[in-house]
N, C-alpha and C positions, 0 to 999 in steps of 0.2 A: 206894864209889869215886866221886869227884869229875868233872867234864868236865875240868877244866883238868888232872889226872894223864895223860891219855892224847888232848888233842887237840894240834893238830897250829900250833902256834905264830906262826911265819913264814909267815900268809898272803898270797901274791898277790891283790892288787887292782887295779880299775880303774874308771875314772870313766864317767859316762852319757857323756863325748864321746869314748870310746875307739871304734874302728874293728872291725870283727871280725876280723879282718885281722891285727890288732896284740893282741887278745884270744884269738884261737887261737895268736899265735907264745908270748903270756904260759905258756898250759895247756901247749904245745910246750915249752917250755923247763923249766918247776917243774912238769912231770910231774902238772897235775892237770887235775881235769875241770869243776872252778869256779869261780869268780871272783868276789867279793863286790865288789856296785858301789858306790864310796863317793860320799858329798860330799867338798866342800872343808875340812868340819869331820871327815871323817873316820870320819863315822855310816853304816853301811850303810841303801842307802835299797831295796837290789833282788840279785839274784842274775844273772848269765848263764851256762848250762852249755854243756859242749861239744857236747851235743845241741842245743840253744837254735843254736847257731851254724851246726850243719850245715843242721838244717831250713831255717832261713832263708836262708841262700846257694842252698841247691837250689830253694828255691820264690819269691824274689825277682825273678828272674833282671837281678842285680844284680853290679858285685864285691864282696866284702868287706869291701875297705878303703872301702867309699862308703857304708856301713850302721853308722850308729852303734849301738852296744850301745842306748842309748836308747830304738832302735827292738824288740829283741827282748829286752831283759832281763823277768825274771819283777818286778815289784816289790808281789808277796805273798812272804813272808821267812818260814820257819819256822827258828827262831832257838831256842838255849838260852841260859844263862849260867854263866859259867867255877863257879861252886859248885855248880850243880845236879847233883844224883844221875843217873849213868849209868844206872840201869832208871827211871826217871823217863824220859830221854830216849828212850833203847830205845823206849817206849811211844808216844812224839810220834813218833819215826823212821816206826815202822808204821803211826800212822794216816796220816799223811802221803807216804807211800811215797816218799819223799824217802834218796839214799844219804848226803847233807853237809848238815851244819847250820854255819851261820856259829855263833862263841859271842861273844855282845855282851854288854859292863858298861853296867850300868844308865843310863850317858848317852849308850847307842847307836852306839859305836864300836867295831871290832872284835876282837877280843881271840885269834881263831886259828876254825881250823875243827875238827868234830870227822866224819869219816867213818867207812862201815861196817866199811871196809878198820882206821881204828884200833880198831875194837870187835873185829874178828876178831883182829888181831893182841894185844891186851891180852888175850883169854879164856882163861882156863884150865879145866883138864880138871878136874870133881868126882874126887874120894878118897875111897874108902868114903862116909861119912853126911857128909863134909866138904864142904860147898858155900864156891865163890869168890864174891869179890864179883860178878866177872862170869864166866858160865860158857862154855866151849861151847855148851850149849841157847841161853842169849841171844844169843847170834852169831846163830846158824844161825835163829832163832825169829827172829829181826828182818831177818835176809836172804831168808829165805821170803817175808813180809810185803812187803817194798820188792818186789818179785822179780814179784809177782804182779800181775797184767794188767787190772788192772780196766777200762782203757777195753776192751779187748779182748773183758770176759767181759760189758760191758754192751751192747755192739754183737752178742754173739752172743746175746745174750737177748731182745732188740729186736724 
């Protein structure tokens, strides 16, 4: 199975002069929790999450609308492309503990998102010795992964 059979098409974006403000009303309204930050050409150069937003308004002590994405977007990108093999990405998902990956064509614009939420819902259930392209196990085996605490379990080891 492909990325581009099961990610998610019509994604919302916005530009490094977008406001957060105006970046949470985006997630608010199309129901998601990321936003791929583009240029004027239309090439993802950065990520901002809705996590990304809250930390920063609470520890700014700023409003919203006066903090540009610019200021808190991620612009390390873990990124697939719309052909790549869904357990191939699986495997990036987990190391990266990352739930959305933007899926970019090779001259770096964006082509949709693919999240965990689409991998869970594409999975199906194994049949006797019958294995899916994507199963259950990978779901679950790849939402473990995102799931797990590393800054947490490196701070308790410390």
């Amino acid at each position: 199975m492909k990325v581009q059979e099961l990610m998610t098409t019509n994604a919302i974006t916005c530009s490094p002069d977008t406001n957060l403000a105006e970046a949470a009303g985006l997630m608010w309204d199309y129901d998601c929790g990321l936003l791929p930050v583009t240029d004027g050409d239309g090439k993802v150069i950065g990520l901002i999450t809705d996590r990304d937003i809250c930390i920063a308004v609470g520890t700014r002590q700023r409003l919203a609308s006066d903090i540009p994405v610019s200021e808190v977007m991620s612009g390390r990108v873990h990124a697939c492309a719309p052909e790549e093999r869904v357990q191939d990405v699986l495997q990036s998902v987990r190391e990266a503990k990352v739930r959305r990956l933007p899926v970019i064509s090779d001259d770096g614009k964006l082509q949709g998102v693919v999240s965990i939420s689409d991998v869970v819902l594409h999975a199906e259930e194994a049949r006797g010795k019958e294995l899916p392209e994507l199963s259950h196990q990978d779901a679950i085996g790849t939402l473990k992964a995102v799931c797990g605490h590393c800054g947490l379990q490196q701070a308790l080891e410390a």
